[in-house]
GUVOMI-420742 format. One record per residue: residue in three letters; residue number from 1; x, y, z of N, C-alpha, C in turn. Coordinates in steps of 0.001 Angstrom, whole numbers, plus 500000, padded with zeros to 6 digits. Layout:
<atoms>
ALA/NUM/X/Y/Z/X/Y/Z/X/Y/Z
...
</atoms>
This chain:
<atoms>
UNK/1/500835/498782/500000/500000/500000/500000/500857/501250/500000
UNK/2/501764/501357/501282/502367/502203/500922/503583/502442/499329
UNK/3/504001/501346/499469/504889/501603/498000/503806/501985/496539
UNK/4/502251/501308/496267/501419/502188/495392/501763/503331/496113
UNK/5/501100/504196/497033/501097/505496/497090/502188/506288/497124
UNK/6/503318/505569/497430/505109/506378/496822/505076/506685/495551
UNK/7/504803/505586/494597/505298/505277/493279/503984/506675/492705
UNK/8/502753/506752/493524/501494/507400/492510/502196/508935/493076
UNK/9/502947/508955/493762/503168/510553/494161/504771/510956/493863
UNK/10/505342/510287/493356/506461/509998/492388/506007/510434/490685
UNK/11/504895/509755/490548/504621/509806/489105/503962/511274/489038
UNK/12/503319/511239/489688/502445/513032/489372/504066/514032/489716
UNK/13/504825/513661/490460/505921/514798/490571/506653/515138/489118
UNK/14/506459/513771/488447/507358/513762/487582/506596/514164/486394
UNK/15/505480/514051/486388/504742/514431/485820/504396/516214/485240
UNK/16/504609/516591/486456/504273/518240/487130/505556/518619/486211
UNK/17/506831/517741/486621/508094/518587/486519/508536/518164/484865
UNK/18/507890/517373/484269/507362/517917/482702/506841/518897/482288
UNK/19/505752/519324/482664/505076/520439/482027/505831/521665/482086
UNK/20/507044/521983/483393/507508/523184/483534/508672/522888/483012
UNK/21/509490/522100/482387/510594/522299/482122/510789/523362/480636
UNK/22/511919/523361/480552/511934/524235/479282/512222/524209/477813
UNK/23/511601/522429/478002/511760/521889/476216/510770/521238/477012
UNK/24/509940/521601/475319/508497/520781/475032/508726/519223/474345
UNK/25/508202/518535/474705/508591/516863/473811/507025/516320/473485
UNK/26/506989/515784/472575/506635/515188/471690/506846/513971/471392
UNK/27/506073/513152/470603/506731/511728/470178/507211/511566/468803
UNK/28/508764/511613/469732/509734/511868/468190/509872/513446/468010
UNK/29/509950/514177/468378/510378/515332/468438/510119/516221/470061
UNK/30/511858/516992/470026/511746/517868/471177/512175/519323/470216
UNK/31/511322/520309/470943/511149/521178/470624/512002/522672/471908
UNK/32/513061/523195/471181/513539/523992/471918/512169/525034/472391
UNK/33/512120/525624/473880/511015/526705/474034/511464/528127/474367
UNK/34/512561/527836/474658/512963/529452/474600/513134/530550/473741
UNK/35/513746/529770/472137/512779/531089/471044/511417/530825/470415
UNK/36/511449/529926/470899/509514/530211/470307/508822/530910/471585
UNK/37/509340/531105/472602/508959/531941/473524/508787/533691/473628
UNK/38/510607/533798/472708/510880/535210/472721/510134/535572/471550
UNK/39/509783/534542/470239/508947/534628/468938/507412/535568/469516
UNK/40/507156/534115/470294/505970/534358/470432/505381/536200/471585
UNK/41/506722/536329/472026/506585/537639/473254/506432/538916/471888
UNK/42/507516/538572/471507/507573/539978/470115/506229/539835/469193
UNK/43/505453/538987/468824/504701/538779/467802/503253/539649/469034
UNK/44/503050/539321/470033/501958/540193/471083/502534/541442/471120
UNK/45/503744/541883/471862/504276/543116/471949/504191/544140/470394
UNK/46/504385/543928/469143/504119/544366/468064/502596/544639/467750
UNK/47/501682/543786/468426/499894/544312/468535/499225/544274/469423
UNK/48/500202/544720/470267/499403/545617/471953/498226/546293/471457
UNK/49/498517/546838/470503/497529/547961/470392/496418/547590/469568
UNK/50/496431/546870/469161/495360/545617/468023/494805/545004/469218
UNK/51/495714/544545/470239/494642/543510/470980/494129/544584/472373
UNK/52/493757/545602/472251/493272/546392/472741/493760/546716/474176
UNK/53/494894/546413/474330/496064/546985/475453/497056/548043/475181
UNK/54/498011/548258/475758/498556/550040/475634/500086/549173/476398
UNK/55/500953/550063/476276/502458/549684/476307/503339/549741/477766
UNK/56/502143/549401/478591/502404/549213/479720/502621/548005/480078
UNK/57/501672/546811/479104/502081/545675/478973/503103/544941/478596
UNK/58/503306/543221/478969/504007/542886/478754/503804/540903/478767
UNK/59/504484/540563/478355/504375/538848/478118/505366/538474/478687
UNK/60/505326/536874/479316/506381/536370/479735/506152/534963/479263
UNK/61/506792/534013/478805/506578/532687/478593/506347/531841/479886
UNK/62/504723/530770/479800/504832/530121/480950/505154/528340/480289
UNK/63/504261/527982/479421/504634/526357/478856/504874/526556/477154
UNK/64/504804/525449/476913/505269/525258/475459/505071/523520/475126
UNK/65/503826/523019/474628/503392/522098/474329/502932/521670/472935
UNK/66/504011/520640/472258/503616/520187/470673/502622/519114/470661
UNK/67/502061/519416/469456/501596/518168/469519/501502/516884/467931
UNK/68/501108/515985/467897/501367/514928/466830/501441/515693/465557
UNK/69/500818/516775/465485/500349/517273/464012/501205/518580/463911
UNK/70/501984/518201/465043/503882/519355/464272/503689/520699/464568
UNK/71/502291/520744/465376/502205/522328/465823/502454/522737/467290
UNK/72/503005/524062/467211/503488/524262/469230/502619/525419/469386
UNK/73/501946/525147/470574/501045/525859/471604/502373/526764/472516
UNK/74/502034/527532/472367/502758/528276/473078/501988/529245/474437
UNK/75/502036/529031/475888/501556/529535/476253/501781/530575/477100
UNK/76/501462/532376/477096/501786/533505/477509/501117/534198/478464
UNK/77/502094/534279/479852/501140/535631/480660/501366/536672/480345
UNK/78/499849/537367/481087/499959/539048/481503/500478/539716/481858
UNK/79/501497/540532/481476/502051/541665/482539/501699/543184/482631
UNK/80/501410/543767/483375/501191/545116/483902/502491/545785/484581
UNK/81/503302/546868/483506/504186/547219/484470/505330/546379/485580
UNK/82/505060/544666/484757/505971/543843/485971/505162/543187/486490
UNK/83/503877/543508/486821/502835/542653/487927/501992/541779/487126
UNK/84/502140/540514/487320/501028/539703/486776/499982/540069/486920
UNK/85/499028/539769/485415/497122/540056/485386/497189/538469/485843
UNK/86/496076/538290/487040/495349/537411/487329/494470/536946/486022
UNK/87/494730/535400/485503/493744/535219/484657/494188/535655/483461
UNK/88/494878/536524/482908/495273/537364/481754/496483/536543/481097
UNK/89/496076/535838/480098/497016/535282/478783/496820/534765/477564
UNK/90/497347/534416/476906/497713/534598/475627/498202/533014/474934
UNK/91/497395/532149/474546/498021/531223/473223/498205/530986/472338
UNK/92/499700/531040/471459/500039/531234/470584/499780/529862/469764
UNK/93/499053/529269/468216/499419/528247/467865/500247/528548/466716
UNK/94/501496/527432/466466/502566/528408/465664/502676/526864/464878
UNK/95/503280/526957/463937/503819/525518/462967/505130/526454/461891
UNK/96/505858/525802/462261/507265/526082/461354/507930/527664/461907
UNK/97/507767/528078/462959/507841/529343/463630/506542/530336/462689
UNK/98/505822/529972/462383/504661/531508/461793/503243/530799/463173
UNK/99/502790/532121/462963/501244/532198/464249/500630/531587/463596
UNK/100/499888/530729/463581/498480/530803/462645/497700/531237/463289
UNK/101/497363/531536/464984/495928/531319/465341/496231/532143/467106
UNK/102/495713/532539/467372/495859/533354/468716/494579/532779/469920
UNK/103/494845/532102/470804/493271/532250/471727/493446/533032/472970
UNK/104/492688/534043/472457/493175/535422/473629/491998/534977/474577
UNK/105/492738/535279/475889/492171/535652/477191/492775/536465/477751
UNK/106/493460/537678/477283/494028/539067/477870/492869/539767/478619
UNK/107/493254/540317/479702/492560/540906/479935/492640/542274/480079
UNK/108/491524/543480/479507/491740/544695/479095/491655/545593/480324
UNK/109/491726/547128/479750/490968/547965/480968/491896/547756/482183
UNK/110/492835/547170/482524/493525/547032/483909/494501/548375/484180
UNK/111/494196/549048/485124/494767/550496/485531/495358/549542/487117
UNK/112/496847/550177/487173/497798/549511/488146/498843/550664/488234
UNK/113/498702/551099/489787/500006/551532/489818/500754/550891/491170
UNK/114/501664/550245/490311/502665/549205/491432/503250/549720/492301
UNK/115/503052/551354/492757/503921/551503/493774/502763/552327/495022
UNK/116/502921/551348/495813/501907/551429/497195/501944/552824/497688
UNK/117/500771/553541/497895/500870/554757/498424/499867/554363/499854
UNK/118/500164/553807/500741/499459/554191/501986/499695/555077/503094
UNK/119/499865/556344/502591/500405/557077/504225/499039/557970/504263
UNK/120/499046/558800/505111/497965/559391/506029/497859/560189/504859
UNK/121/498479/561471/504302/497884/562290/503154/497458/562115/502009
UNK/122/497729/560486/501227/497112/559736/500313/495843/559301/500692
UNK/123/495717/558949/501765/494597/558622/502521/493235/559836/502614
UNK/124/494243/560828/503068/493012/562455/503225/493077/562697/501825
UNK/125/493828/562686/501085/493738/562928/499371/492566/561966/498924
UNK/126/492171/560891/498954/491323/559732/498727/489759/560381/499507
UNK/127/489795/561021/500305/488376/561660/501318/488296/560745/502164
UNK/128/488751/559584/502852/488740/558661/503618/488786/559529/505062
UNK/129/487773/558642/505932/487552/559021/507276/489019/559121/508210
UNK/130/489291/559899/509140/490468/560776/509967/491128/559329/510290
UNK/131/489866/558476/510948/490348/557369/511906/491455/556187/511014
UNK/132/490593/556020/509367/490864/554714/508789/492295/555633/507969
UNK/133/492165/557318/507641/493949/557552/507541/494718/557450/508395
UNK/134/494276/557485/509731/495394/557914/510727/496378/556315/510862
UNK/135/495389/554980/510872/495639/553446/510812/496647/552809/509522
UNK/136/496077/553946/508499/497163/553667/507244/498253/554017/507209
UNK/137/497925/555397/508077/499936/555855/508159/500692/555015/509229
UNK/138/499792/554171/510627/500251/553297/511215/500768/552179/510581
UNK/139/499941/551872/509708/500469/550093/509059/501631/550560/508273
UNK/140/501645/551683/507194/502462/551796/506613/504240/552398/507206
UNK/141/503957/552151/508580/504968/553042/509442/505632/551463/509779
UNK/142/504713/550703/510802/505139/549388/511220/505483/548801/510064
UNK/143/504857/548144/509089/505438/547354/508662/506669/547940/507706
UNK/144/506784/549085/506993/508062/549887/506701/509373/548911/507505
UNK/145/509006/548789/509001/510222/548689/509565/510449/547221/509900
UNK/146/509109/546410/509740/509208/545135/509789/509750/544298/508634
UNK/147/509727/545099/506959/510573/544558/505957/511534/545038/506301
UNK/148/511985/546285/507143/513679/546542/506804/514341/544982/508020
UNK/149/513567/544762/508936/514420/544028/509816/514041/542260/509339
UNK/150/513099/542066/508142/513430/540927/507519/514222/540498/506474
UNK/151/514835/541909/505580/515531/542126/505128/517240/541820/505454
UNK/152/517504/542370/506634/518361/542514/507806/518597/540572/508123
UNK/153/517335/539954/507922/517644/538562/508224/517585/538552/510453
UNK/154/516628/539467/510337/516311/540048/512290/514963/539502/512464
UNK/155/514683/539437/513672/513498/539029/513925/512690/541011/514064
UNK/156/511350/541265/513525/510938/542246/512991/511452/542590/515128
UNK/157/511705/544172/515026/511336/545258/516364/510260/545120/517105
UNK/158/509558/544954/516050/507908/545506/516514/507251/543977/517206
UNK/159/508111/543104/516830/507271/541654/517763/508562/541461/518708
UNK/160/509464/542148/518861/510528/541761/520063/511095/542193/521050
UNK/161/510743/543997/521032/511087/544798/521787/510161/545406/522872
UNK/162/508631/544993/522720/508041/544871/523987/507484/546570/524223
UNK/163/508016/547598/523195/507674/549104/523422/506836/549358/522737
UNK/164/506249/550678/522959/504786/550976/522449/504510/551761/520674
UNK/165/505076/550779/519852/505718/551193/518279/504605/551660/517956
UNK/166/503358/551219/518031/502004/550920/517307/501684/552506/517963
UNK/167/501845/552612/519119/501316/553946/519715/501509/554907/519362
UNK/168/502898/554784/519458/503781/556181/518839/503199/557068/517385
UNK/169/503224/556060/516251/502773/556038/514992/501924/556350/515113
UNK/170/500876/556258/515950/499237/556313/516039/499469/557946/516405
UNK/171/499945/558235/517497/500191/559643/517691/499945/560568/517160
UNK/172/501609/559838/516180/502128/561083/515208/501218/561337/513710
UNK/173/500333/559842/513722/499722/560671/512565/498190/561402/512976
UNK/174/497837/561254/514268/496742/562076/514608/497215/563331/514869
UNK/175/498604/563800/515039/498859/565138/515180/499211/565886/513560
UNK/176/499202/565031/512851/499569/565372/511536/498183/565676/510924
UNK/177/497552/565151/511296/495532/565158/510802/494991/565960/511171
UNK/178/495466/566149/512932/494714/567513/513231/495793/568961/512827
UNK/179/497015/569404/512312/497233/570517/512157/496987/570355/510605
UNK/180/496880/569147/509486/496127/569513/508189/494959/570165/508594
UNK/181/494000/569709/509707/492354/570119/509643/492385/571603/510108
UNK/182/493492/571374/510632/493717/573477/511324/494329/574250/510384
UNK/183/494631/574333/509062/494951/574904/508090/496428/574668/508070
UNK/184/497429/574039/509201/498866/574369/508726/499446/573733/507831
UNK/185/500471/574345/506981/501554/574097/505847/501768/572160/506034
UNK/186/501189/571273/504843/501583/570190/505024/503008/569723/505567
UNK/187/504131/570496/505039/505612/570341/505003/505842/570420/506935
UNK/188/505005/571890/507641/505472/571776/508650/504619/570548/509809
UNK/189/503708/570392/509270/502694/568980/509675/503615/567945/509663
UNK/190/504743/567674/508374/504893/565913/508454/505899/566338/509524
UNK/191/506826/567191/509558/507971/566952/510197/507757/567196/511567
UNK/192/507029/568134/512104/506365/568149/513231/506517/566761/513925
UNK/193/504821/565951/513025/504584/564456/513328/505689/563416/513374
UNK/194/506524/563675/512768/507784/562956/512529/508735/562873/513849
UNK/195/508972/564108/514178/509654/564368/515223/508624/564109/516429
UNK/196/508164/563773/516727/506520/563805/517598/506977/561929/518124
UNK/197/506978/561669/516702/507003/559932/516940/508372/559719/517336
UNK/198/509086/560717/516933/510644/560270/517123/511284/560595/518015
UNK/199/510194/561776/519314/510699/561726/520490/509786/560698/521235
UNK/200/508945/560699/520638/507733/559299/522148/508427/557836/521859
UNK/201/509676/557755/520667/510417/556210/520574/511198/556099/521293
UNK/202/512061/557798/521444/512943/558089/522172/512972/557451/523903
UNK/203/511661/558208/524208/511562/558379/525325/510973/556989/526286
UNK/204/510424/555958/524979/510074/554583/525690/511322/553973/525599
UNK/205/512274/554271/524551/513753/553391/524946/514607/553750/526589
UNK/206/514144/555184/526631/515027/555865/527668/514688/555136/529223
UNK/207/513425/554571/529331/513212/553453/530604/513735/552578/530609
</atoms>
């Protein structure tokens, strides 16, 4: 019993680790996939604009499967700026390197901007309630410092040092919220708040 269920979870591994390798096979023919890959990336990238996307996009090769009748499936994701479209790709059917045949599932209309804006004045820029900006400039404060110290290869500050991180942040961006709501100069608001959090860190290390 157990050796069937070795051998059946052996075979699907080996199985799996067919489909991803990077030659397609066939019976009686292997098929290089890396330029029918870059073929197939340039032949989409040349009618972005035909297939009703804009040049923000981009393709990456995921399989490459022949079959008896000498033709390769070539199959392509979505890219946005770098970020995979969920769902969004592209199969190429090709014979002798030419397309014959495209089965699009791109998906259109996708507006992405990959670089995270959560702090408290993106937040009041958005019309979002005082409470749910003041929490965004918190998360975006903590965890800021929880990638730098996984980065670092550290266990994160904020789960080891036992001081009041979450508070501080919370503070400094309710003092930053209330002198936006009192008319003062954003510039003297952040640094204010800044320095605000950066003496109440101060002053819980100093016990």
């Amino acid at each position: 019993m157990r050796s069937s269920l070795a051998f059946r979870l052996i075979a699907s591994a080996g199985i799996a680790s067919a489909l991803s390798v990077i030659y397609a096979q066939d019976a009686g023919r292997t098929v290089d996939a890396e330029p029918l890959g870059s073929h197939a990336r340039q032949h989409l990238q040349a009618r972005v604009f035909d297939l009703g996307l804009d040049s923000s996009h981009d393709f990456a090769l995921r399989t490459v499967l022949s079959d008896e009748l000498g033709e390769d499936h070539i199959r392509m994701d979505q890219f946005v700026q770098g970020v995979k479209v969920f769902g969004g790709e592209a199969i190429l059917h090709m014979r002798n390197g030419e397309v014959r045949d495209t089965t699009d599932a791109l998906v259109r209309n996708v507006r992405l901007n990959p670089t995270p804006t959560l702090g408290v004045s993106e937040a009041l820029a958005a019309d979002m309630p005082l409470f749910i900006a003041s929490m965004m400039g918190v998360i975006t404060g903590i965890f800021g410092g929880v990638l730098r110290d996984i980065v670092c290869n550290e266990i994160p500050m904020v789960l080891r040092d036992g001081k009041p991180y979450a508070i501080c942040a919370f503070a400094g961006c309710w003092a930053y919220l209330l002198m936006q709501k009192s008319g003062i100069s954003p510039d003297f608001s952040l640094w204010s708040s800044a320095l605000l959090i950066t003496a109440l860190r101060l002053a819980t290390w100093a016990k």
